[in-house]
C-alpha positions in Angstrom: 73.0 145.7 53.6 74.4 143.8 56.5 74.4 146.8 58.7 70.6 147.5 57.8 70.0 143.7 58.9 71.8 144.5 62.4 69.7 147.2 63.2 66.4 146.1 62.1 66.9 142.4 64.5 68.0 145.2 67.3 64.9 146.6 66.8 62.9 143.9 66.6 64.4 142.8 69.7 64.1 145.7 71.5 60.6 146.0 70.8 60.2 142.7 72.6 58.4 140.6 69.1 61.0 137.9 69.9 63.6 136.9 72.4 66.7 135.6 71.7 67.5 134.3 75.0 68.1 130.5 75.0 65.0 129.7 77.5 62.7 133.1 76.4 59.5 133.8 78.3 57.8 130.7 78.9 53.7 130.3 79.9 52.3 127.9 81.7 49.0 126.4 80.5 45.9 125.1 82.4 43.8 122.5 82.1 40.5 122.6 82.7 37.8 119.6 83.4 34.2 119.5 81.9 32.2 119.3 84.7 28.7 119.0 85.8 27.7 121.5 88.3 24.8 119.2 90.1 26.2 116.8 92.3 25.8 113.2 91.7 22.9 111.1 93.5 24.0 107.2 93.7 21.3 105.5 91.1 18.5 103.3 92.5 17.9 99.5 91.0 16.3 100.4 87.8 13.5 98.1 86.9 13.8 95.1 85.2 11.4 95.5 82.3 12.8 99.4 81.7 13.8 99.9 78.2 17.6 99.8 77.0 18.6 103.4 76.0 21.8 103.2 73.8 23.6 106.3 74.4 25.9 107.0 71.1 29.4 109.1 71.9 28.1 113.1 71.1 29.5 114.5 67.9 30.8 117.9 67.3 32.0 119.6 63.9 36.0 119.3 63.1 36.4 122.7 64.2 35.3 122.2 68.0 36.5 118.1 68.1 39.4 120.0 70.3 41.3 119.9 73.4 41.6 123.6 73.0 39.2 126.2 74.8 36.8 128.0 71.7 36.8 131.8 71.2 34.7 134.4 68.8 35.5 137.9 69.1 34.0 139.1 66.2 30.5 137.5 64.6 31.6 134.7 62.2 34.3 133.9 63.2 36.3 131.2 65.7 40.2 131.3 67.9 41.8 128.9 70.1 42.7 129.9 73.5 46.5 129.5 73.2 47.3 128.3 77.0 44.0 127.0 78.0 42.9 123.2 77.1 40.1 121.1 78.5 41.8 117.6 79.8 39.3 115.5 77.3 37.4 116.5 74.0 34.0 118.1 74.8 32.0 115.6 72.5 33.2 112.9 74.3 33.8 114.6 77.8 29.5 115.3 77.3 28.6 112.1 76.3 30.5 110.8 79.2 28.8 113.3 82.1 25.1 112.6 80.0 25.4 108.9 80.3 25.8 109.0 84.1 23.2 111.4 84.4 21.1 109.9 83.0 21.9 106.5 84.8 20.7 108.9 88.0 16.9 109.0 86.8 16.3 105.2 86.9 14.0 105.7 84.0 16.6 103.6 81.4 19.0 100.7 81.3 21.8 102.8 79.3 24.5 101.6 77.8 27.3 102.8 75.1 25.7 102.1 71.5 28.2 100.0 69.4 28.4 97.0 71.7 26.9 93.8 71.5 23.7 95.3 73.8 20.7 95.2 71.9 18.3 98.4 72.6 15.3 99.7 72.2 15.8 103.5 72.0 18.8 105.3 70.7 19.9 108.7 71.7 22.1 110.7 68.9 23.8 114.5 70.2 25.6 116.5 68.7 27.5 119.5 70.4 26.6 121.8 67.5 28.1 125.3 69.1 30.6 125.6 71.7 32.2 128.5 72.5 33.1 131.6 74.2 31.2 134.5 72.8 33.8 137.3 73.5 32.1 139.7 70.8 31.5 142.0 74.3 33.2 142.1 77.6 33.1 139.5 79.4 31.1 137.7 77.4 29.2 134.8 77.5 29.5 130.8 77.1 27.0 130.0 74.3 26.1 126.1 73.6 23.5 124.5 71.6 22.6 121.2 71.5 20.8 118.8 69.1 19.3 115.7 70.6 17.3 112.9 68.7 15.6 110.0 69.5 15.0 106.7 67.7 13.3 103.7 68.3 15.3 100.7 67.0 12.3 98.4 66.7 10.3 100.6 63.9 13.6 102.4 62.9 11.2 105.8 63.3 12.1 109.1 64.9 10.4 109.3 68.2 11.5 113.1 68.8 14.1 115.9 67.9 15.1 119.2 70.3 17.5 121.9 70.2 18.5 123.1 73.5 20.5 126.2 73.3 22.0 128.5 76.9 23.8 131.0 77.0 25.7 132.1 80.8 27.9 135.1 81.1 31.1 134.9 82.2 31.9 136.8 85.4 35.0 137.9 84.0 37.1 137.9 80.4 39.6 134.9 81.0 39.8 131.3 79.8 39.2 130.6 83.8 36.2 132.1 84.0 34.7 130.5 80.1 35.5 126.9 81.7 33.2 127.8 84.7 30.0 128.8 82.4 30.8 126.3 80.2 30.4 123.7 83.0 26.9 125.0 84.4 26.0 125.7 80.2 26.9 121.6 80.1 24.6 120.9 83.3 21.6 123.1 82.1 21.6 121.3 78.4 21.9 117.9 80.9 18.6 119.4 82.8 17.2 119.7 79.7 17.7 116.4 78.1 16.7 114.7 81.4 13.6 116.8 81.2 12.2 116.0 77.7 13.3 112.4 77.9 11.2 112.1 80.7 8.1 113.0 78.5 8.9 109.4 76.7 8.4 107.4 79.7 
């Protein structure tokens, strides 16, 4: 029995499934920055009498609240890139990159929701699909966002969108799925700017 245990972990070993080196093959990881592809215009004095937007921190489900890059090679179904992380969760990475662009359109005084700021409107997202869609090759970066819109004074629903974009990826890598997802994050930011607007 011994015997059979020597030569089944020398051919395991030879087929390369593990290494029994002390320091075995080691791969470097990369981390990747949410971005937003528009560059940034320095925001003009925004009027004194324009209404306090409270911008709440986007939410995602438990499944995408990760540093880790999203994957779906097969309908139904979700994977975590193994070496590829984004430096700062994507609901919170969003909220961050939608809060100073919408500090850009001079339309709103916005501010975090949860401090002692009283506003007027509140703005709710919630990152509600995230992912590489790797079902073909390369694929695409799909995204779809739910926005609504309160107004604190009647406690009503002023509005509710989904905004949903899907960009291909110019080629099958974890590189290549953090580019579209950054110009997937500035079209859904386009977006939001957009139909906001219509409530000024």
């Amino acid at each position: 029995m011994t015997k059979n245990l020597v030569l089944l972990v020398c051919a395991v070993a030879l087929t390369g499934c593990i290494n029994l080196s002390e320091q075995g093959d080691k791969v470097a990881g990369v981390n990747y920055v949410l971005t937003d592809t528009v560059p940034g215009v320095k925001p003009a004095v925004v009027r004194p009498d324009a209404p306090t937007l409270l911008v709440l921190d986007t939410t995602t489900s438990r499944y995408y609240d990760t540093d880790q890059l999203i994957f779906s090679r097969a309908p139904g179904t979700r994977g975590q890139y193994q070496f590829a992380r984004w430096t700062e969760r994507p609901g919170k990475r969003f909220a961050n990159l939608m809060r100073t662009r919408l500090d850009q359109q001079n339309a709103w005084r916005v501010s975090t929701a949860g401090g002692y700021v009283h506003g007027d409107v509140l703005l709710d997202t919630e990152l509600v699909e995230f992912y590489h869609d790797a079902t073909s090759n390369p694929g695409f970066l799909r995204l779809e966002l739910r926005a609504e819109l309160v107004d604190l004074k009647t406690h009503s629903l002023m509005g509710r969108r989904i905004f949903e974009h899907n960009v291909p990826l110019l080629s099958y890598d974890a590189a290549s799925a953090a580019s579209a997802s950054n110009q997937a994050v500035s079209r859904a930011l386009d977006d939001l700017g957009t139909w906001l607007a219509t409530f000024r």
